[in-house]
N, C-alpha and C positions, 0 to 999 in steps of 0.2 A: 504494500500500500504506500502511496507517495504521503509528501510531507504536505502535500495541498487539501485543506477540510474546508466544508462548508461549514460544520459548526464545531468551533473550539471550547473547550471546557477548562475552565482553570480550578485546581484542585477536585481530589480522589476523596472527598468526604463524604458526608451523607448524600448532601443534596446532588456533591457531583456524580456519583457513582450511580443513585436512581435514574439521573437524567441520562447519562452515558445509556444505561440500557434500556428506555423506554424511548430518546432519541433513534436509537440505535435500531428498533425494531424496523424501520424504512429503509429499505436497502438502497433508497435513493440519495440518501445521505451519507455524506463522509463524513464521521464524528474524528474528534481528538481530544482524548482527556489527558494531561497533564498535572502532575503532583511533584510537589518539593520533596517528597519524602522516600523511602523505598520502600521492599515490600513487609508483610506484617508476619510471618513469618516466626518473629521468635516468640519464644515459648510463654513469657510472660503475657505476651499480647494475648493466645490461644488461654491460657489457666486464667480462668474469670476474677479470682480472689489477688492476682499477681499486678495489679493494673497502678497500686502506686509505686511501683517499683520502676516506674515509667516517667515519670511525671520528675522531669526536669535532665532527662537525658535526651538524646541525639531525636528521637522519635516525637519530642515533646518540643513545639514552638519558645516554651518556657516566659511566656509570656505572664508577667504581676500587674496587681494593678496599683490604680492611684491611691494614696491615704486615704483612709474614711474613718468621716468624722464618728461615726457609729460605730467603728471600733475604736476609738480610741486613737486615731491616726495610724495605725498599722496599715501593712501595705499583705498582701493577701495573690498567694501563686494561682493561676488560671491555666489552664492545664490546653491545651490548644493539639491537638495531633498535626505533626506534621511526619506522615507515613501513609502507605495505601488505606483507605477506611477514614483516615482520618481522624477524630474525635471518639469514632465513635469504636477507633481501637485502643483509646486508653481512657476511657468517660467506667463509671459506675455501673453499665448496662442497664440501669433503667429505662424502658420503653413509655414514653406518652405523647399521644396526639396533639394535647394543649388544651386550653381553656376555650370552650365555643365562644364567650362574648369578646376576645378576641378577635376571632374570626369575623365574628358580627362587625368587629366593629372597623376592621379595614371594609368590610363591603358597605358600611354606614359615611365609611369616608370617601367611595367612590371607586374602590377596588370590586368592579363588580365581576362574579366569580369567583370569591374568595372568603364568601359566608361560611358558615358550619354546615350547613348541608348542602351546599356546592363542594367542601374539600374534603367529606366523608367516603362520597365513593373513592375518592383518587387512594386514601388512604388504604380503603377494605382490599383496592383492586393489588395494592403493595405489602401487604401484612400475608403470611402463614401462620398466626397463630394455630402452634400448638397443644391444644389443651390436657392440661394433666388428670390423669384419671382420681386425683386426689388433690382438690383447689384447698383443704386446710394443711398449712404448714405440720410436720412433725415435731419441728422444734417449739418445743413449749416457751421459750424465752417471746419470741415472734407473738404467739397466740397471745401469752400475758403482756405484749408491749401493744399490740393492739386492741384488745380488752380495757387498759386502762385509758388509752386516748378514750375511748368511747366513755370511758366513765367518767371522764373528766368533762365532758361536754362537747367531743368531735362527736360529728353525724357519723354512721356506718356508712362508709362508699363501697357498693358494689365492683366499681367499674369504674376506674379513673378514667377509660378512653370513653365514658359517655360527655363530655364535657365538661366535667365537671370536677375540678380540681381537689375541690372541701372535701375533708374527713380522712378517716382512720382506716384502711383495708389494702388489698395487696397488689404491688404494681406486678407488672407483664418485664419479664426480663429479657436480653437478646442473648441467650444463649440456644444454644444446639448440640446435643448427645455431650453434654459436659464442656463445651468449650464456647465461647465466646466466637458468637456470629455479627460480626460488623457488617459493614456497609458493601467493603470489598468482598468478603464471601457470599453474603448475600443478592448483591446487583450484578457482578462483577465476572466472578468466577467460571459462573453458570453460561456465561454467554461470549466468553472471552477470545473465542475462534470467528467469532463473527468477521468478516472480510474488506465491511464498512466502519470496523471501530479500531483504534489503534490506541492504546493503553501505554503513555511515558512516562515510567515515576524518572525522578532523582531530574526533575527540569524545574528550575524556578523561574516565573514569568518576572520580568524588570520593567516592562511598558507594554501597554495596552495601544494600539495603533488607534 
């Protein structure tokens, strides 16, 4: 495949790697996703519980932020992937959709298409959840930490991906058969021989023409 794309991608993270392969499904298009980072590959990325172990090495942006006044003026590490996946190979693997009045509320501002139930299917049409044949944790620590939000006066939330942010119950995680399923394993992997898509890590873009 030449170095000539109709559509270039900057950065292999969440949003870029979705797009890479939902662009990518038009054979009519030359895609080109480009990442600063390389591949995700080590072990720590794969072992779900390894992911601070990341955070301020070569795989990590290493980006801090400003003082805040709310701590106290401390200045607080922001964890940024810069490797294939992105973020979302050294993030917590918590899964969520977002808050629908949100959503509301870019389509209230004129983003029309961008309501809560305009960006639901796009969502359903990108998710495999896989559900466990047993949604109550075995770890009793988990039950009694959420038992007590509840008693403290958090709502129970069934379903954090209904909208709805509030309350005390259990998020959706990204993993798969014990490892940590990012963005690139997910979007990426599966479609990676495609003939119109060209995948370059280790390129940093320096100007946008």
């Amino acid at each position: 495949m030449s170095q000539f794309f109709d559509i270039v991608i900057v950065g292999a993270g969440s949003a870029g790697c979705a797009l890479a392969n939902r662009l990518s499904t038009d054979p009519a298009l030359r895609v080109g996703l480009l990442e600063a980072g390389g591949d995700d590959s080590r072990e720590a990325i794969r072992v779900p519980h390894q992911y601070f172990s990341l955070w301020g090495t070569d795989v990590d942006w290493q980006y801090v932020s400003t003082a805040q006044p709310g701590t106290r003026g401390r200045t607080h590490v922001m964890p940024r992937g810069r490797v294939m996946g992105g973020t979302s190979s050294l993030n917590g693997m918590v899964y969520l959709r977002g808050a629908a009045s949100d959503y509301d509320a870019w389509a209230s501002a004129g983003c029309t298409g961008w309501g809560w139930s305009d960006v639901v299917p796009s969502f359903e049409a990108m998710e495999a959840w896989l559900r466990p044949a047993v949604l109550e944790p075995h770890n009793p620590v988990s039950v009694a930490m959420r038992d007590a939000a509840v008693e403290f006066g958090l709502p129970l939330n069934p379903d954090f991906d209904s909208g709805t942010l509030d309350g005390s119950g259990w998020n959706k995680a990204t993993i798969l058969d014990g490892e940590r399923h990012n963005a690139n394993r997910a979007f990426l992997e599966p479609i990676a021989e495609r003939e119109n898509l060209r995948i370059i890590p280790e390129t940093r873009v320096s100007r946008v023409m």
